[in-house]
C-alpha positions as CSV (number, residue, x, y, z in Angstrom):
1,X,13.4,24.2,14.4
2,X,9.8,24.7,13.5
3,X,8.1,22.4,10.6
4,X,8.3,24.0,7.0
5,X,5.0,23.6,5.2
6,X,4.5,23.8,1.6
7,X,1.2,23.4,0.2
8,X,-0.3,23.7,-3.9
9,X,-3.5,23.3,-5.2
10,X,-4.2,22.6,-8.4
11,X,-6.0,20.8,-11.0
12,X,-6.0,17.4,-13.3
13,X,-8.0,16.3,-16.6
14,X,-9.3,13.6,-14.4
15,X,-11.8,11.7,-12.3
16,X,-10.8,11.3,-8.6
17,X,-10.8,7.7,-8.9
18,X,-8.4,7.9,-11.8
19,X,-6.7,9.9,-10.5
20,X,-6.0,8.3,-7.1
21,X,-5.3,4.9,-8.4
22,X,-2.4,6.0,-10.3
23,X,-1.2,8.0,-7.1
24,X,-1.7,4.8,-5.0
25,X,-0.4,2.4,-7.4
26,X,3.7,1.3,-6.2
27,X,4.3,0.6,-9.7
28,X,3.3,3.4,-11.0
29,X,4.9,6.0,-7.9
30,X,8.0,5.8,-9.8
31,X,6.7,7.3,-13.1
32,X,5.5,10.4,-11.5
33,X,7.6,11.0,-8.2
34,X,10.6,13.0,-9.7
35,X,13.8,11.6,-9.6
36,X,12.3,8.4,-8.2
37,X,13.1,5.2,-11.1
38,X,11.2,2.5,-8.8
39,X,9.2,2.0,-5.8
40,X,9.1,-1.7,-4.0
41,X,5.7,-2.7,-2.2
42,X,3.2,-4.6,-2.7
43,X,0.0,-2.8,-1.3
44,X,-0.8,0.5,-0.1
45,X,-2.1,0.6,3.4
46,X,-1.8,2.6,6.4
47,X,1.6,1.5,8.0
48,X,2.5,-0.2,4.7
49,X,6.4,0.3,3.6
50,X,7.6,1.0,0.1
51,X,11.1,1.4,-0.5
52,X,11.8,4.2,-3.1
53,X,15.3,4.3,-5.3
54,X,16.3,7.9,-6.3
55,X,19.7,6.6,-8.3
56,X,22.3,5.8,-6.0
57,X,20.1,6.9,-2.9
58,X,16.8,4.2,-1.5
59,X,14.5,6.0,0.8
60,X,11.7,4.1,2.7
61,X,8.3,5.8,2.7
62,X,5.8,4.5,5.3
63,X,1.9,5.4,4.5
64,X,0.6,7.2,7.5
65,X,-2.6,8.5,5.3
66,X,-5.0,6.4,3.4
67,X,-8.4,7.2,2.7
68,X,-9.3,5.2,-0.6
69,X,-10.4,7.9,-3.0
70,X,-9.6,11.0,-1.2
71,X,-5.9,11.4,0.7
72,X,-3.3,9.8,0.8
73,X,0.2,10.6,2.6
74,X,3.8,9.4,3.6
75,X,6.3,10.4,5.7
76,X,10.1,9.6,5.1
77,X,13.0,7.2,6.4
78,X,15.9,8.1,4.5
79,X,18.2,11.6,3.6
80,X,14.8,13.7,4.1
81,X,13.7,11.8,7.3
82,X,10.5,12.4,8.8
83,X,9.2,14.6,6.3
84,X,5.8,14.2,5.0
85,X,4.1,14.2,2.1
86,X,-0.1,14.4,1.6
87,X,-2.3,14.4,-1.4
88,X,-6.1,15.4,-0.9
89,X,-8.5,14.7,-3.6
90,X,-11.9,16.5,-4.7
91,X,-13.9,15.9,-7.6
92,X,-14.1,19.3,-9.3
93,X,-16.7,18.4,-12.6
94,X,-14.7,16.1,-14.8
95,X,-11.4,17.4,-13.0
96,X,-10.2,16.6,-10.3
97,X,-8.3,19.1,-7.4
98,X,-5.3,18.5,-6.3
99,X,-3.9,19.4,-3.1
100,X,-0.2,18.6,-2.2
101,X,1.1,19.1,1.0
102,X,4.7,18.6,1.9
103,X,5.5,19.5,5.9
104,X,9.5,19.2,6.6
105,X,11.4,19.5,9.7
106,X,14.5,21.0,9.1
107,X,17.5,19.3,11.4
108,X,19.5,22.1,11.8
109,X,19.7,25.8,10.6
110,X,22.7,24.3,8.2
111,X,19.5,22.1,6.8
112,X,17.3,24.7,6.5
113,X,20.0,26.8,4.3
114,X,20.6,24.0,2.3
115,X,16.8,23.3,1.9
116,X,16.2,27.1,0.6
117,X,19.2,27.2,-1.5
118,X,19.8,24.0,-3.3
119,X,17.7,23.6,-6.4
120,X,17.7,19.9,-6.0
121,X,15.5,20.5,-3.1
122,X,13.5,22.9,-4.6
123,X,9.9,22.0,-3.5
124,X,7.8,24.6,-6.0
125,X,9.5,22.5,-8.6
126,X,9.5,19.2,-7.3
127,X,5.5,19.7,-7.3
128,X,5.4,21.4,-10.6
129,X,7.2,18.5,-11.6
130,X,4.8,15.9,-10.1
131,X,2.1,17.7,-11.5
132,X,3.3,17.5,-14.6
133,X,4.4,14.1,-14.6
134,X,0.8,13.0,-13.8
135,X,-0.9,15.2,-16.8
136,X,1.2,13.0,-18.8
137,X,0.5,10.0,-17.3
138,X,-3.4,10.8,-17.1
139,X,-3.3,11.9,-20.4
140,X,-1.6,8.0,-21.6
């Protein structure tokens, strides 16, 4: 099956630098990543590993983009494997824009249903839902 790619730009009350610390930081991934209570890792690097807990489920995450300040991406090891998730930041003013990219390759048609159906795997909301985490955090 063909990748599914989902991309949303938006905006943050923040620097870039802000901004991309917090998004970098694998103690704080946890407090904005929906459903996600921890992350283990140490650093961020390109080919570093972070092993994510979403309740009963642990996902591994493997950094496949790093460019300090400006992107940063992942692709999963776990129930969603191989997808892929990418931030790009640009200083907009005092703001910062946002742009989250998530690219998916669906296993099967049965996974694409499920992918379009369940709400769980909603991806519009899992972003709104990062977005909004990291207003929050931004605005601590």
């Amino acid at each position: 099956m063909r990748p599914v790619t989902y991309t949303h730009i938006d905006r943050l009350p923040a620097s870039r630098d802000k901004v991309y610390a917090l998004l970098t930081d694998p103690q704080r991934i946890g407090d904005w990543l929906p459903g996600c209570a921890a992350v283990e890792g140490t650093s961020i690097k390109r080919g570093a590993r972070l092993t994510a807990h979403f309740g009963q489920r642990t996902t591994e995450f493997e950094v496949v983009d790093l460019n300090p300040g400006r992107t940063f991406g992942w692709v999963e090891y776990g129930q969603r494997n191989g997808a892929k998730v990418f931030f790009r930041l640009d200083q907009a003013g005092e703001a910062t824009s946002i742009t989250i990219q998530i690219v998916w390759k669906p296993r099967s048609l049965l996974a694409w249903v499920r992918g379009r159906l369940f709400s769980k795997r909603n991806v519009e909301r899992q972003v709104s839902k990062t977005l909004e985490n990291l207003r929050r955090l931004l605005g601590d």
